[in-house]
C-alpha positions as CSV (number, residue, x, y, z in Angstrom):
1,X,-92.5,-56.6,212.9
2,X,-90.0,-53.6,214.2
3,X,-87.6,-54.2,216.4
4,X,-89.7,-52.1,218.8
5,X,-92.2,-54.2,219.0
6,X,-90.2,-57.3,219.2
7,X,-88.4,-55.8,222.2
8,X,-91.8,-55.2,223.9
9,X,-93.9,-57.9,222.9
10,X,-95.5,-60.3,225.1
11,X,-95.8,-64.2,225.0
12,X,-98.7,-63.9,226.8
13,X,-102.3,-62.3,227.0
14,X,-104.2,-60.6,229.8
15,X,-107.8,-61.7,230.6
16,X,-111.0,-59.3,232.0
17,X,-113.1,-60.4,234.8
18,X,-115.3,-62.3,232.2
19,X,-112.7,-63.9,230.4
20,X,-111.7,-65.5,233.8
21,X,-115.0,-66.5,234.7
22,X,-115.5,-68.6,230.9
23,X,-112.0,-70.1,231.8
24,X,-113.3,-71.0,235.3
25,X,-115.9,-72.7,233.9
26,X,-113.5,-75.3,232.0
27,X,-111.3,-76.3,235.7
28,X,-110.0,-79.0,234.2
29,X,-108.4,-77.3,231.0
30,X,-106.1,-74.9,233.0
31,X,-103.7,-74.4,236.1
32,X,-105.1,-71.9,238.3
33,X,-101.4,-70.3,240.3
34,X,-101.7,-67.7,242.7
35,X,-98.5,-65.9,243.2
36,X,-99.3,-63.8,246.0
37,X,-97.2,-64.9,249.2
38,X,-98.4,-67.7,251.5
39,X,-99.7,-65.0,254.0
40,X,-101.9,-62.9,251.6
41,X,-103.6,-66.7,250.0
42,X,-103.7,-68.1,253.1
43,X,-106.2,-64.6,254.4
44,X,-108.2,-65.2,250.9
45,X,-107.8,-66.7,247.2
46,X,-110.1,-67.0,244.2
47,X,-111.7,-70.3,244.8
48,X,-110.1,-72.8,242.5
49,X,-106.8,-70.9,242.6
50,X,-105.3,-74.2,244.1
51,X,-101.6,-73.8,243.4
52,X,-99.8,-71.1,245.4
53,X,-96.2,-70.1,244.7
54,X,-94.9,-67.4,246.2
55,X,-93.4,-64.6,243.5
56,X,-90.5,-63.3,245.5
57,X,-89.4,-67.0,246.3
58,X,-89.5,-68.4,242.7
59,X,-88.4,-65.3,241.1
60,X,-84.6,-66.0,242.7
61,X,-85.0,-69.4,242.6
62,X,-86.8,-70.8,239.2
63,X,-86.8,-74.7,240.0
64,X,-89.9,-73.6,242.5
65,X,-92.0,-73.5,238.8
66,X,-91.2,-77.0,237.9
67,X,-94.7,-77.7,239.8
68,X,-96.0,-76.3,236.5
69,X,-96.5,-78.2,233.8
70,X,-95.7,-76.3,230.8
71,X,-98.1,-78.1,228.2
72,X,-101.1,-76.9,229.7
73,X,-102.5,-73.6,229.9
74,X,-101.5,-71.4,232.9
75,X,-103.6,-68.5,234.5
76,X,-101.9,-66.8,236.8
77,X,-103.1,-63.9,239.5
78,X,-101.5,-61.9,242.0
79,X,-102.5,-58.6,244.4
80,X,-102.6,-56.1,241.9
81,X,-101.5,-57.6,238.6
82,X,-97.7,-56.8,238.8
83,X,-96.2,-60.5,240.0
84,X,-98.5,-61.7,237.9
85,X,-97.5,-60.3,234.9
86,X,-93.7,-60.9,235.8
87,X,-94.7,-64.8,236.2
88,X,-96.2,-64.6,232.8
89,X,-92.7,-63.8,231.3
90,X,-91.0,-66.3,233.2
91,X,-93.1,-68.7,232.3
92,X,-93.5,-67.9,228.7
93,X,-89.4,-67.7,228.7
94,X,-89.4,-71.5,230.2
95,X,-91.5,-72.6,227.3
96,X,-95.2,-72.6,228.5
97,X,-97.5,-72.6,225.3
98,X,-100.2,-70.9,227.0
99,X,-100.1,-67.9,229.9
100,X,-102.8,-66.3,230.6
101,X,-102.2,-63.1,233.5
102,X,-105.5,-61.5,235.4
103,X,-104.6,-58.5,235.0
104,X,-106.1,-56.2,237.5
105,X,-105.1,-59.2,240.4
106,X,-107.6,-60.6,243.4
107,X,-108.5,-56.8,244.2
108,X,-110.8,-56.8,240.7
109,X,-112.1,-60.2,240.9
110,X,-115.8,-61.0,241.5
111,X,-116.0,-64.2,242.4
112,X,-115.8,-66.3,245.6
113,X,-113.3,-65.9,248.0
114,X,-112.2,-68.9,250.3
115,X,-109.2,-69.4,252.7
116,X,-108.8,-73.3,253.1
């Protein structure tokens, strides 16, 4: 591996639409965060998105992510895709095995919407 690609490598992998949906199908295997702020998840979230933690909160103050638990696999969505994919490094940097980022965020997902 060049040091090129070791500089820019990720610890994590982006999922499509349909790669989501399979994962959704398992509930139980993953954590399902949200890192849009409380305003944005509270207006709409990908049903069974249950944890919500803001990204401009935890990303000055890392202790907020202890509510993750590192062993099992995370799947993380934002707006857009950006905080997400930031949140993805952090995590992978604090040791979670498995990351998983949506990469296009809430804007390309397909499935139900709720707000409670």
């Amino acid at each position: 591996m060049g040091i090129l690609s070791m500089i820019f490598s990720k610890d994590y992998k982006d999922i499509t639409s349909e790669e989501l949906r399979v994962m959704m199908k398992e509930k139980n295997k993953y954590q399902f965060l949200d890192v849009r702020t409380k305003q944005e998840y509270k207006s709409g979230h990908a049903f069974g998105f249950n944890k919500n933690i803001d990204y401009y909160k935890f990303s000055r103050n890392h202790s907020m992510l202890e509510r993750i638990d590192l062993d099992k696999p995370v799947v993380v969505m934002c707006q857009t895709g950006a905080r997400s994919n930031g949140t993805c490094r952090m995590l992978s940097k604090m040791g979670c095995k498995e990351v998983y980022n949506f990469k296009r965020g809430i804007r390309n997902y397909h499935g139900t919407i709720t707000n409670k």
